[in-house]
C-alpha positions as CSV (number, residue, x, y, z in Angstrom):
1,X,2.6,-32.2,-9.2
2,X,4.7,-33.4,-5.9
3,X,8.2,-31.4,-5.4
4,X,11.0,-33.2,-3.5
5,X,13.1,-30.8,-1.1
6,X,16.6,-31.9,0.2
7,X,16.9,-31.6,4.3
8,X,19.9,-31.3,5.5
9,X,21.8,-31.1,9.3
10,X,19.7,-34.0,10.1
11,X,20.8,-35.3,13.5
12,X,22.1,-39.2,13.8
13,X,18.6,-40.2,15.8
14,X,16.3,-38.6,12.9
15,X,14.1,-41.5,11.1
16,X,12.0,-41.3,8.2
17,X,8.8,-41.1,10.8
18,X,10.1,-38.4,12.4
19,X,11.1,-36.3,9.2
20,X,7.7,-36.9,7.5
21,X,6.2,-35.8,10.3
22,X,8.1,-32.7,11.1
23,X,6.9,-31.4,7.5
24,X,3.4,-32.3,7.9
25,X,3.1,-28.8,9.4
26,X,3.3,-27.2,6.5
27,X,1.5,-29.4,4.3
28,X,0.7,-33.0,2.6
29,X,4.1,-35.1,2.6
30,X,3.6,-37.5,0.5
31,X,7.1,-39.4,1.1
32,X,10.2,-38.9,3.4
33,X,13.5,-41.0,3.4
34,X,16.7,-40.0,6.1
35,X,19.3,-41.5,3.5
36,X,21.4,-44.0,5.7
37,X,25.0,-45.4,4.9
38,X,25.4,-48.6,3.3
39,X,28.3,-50.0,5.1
40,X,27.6,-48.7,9.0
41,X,23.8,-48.6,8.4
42,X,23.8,-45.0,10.3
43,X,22.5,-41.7,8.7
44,X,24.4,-39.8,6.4
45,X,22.7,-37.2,8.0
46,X,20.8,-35.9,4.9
47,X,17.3,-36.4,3.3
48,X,14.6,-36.2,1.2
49,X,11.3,-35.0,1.3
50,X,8.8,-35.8,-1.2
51,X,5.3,-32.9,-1.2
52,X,2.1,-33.2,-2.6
53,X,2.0,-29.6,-4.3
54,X,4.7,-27.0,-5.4
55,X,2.5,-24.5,-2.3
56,X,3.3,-27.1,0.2
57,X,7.0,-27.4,-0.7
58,X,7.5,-23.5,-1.0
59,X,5.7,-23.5,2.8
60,X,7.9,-26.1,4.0
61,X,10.6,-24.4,2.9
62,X,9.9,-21.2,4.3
63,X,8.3,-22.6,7.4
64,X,10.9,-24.8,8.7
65,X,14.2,-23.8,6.6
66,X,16.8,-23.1,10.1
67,X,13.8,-25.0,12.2
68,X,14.7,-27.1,15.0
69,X,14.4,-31.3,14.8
70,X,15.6,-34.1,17.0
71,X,18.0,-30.9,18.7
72,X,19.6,-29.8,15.7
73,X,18.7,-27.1,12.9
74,X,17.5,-28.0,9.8
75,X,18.3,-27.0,6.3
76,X,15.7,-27.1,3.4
77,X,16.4,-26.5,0.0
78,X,14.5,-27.6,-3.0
79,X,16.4,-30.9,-4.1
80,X,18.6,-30.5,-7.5
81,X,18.2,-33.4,-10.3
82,X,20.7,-36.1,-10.3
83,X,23.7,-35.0,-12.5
C-alpha cells in the first residue's frame, strides 16, 4: 500500500521532476506533485510525495527529513487526511 508524505520548504525553482527524483534515493516514488498557485502559477512551496510501500516512506522520511534540494532544506512529514 503506497503512503503519501508532505514536503515542505520547497524552494520556488523545485518541479515535480526534481522532487520525484530527490526521493528516489530512498525508494520507489510512485508520484510527486510541487503544489503551484492558481492565480500566479508559482509554487506554494509545498508538496506531495506519493511511495510505493510504508518501508520506503518511513526511509524517505528518515533519510532526507532536514536534507538539502534545489539550495534549501527540506521538511518531510507523513501527509495528514484532508479535514
Amino acid at each position: 500500500m503506497s503512503k503519501r508524505l508532505f514536503v515542505g520548504s520547497l524552494a520556488w525553482g523545485t518541479t515535480d521532476a526534481t522532487l520525484k527524483k530527490h526521493f528516489e534515493a530512498a525508494g520507489a516514488v510512485e508520484s510527486a506533485a510541487v503544489i503551484m498557485d492558481k492565480m500566479s502559477g508559482r509554487s506554494k512551496g509545498f508538496g506531495f510525495v506519493e511511495m510505493a510501500s510504508d518501508a520506503d516512506a518511513d526511509s524517505a522520511i528518515s533519510k532526507l527529513n532536514g536534507s538539502e534540494l534545489d539550495g534549501r532544506k527540506i521538511v518531510v512529514s507523513e501527509a495528514r487526511p484532508k479535514a
